[in-house]
N, C-alpha and C positions, 0 to 999 in steps of 0.2 A: 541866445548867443548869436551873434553879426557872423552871416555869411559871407565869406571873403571869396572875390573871382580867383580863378585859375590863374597860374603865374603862365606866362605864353612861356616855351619853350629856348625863344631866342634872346628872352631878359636872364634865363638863369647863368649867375655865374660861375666860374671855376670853383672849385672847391680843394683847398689845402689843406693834408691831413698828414699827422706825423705817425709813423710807424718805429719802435724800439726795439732794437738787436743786440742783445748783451751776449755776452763772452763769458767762457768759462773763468774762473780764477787760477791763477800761479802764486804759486807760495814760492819764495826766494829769500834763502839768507844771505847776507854781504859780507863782508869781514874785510875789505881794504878802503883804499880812500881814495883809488883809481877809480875814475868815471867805470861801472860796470852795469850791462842789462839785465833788465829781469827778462824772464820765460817773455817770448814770444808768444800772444792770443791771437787768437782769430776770429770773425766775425765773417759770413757770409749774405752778402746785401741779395734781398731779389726785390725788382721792379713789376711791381702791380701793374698789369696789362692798363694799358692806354695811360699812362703816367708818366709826368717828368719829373726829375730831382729838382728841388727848385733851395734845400740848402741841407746842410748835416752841420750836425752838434757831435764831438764825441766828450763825453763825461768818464776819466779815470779815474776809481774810488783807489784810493793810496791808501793804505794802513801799516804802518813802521812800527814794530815792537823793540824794544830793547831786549837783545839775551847777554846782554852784562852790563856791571855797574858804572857804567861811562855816559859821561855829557856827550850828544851828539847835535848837533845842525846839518841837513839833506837839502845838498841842492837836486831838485828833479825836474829832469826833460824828458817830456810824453812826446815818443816817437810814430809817426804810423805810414803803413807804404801800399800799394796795392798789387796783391799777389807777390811775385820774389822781385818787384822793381826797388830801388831808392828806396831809403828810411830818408824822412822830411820831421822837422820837428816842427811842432804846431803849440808847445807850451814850452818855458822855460824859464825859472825860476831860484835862483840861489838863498839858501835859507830860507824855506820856504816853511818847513817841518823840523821840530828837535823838540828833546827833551834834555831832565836832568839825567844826574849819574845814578840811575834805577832800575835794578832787575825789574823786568813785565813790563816797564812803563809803556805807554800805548799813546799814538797819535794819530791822527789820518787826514786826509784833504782828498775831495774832489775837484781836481784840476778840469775845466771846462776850457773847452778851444773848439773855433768854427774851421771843420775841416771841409769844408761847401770845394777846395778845391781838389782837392782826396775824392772824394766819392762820385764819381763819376757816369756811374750806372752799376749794372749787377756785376758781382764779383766777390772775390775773397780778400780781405782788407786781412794786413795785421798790425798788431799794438805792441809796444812794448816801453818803457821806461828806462832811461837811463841814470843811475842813482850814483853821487860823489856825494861822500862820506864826511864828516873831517876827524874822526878816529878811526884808527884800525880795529872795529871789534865789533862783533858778528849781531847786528839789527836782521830781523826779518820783515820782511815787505810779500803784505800781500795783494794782489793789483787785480781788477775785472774793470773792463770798459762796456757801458752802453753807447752804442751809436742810435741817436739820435737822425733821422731820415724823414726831412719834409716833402709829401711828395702834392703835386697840382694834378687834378683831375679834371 
């Protein structure tokens, strides 16, 4: 097997590496066709000694069930802030999610958006979804975010 020299110390480069912080989930039923939020998550980012954020991903898994037998289409906006500042919407989407008129029917999306201007260093981000209906009648939405965190060493 070829021996290979020593790489010198001042050729090695930075090295990029993503770190994943997921959130608990909220279950939330809707029953109007007034924009309303689901449950507030949280996520708490910490920064690896000698590291910079260099971008963040966050990924909402959406899961919309039907609990009655009604046609529905979901427009959803993925909101997120850090700590109690501004909600900033970073996805937004009409019709994005429906089904037919079926009890249980089941649907979901992973809504991805680059929040690279969100995440800023360590701290306590939150998430939440904002969901307009177009019936009045009670879908449940169940929603968890991974954030996604590239960091450069």
């Amino acid at each position: 097997m070829p021996e290979f020299p020593p790489i010198p110390s001042s050729a090695v480069a930075s090295l990029d590496s993503d770190i994943c912080f997921p959130s608990a989930e909220a279950v939330d039923a809707i029953t109007v066709t007034d924009p309303t939020d689901t449950t507030e998550k949280t996520i708490t980012v910490t920064v690896p000694s000698g590291a910079t954020i260099i971008r963040a991903t966050l990924i909402a898994l959406i899961t919309a069930m039907n609990n009655s037998a009604n046609a529905q289409t979901i427009d959803i906006d993925v909101k997120g802030r850090k700590g109690s500042g501004s909600w900033n919407t970073y996805f937004t989407e009409d019709d994005i999610i429906g089904f037919g008129a079926i009890t249980g029917a089941t649907t979901g999306i992973p809504a991805v958006s680059d929040v690279s201007s969100l995440i800023d260093g360590a701290g306590t981000y939150g998430f939440k979804c904002t969901i307009t209906q177009l019936s009045a009648n009670s879908v449940r939405y169940t929603t968890q975010y991974i954030l996604i965190v590239t960091f450069r060493f």
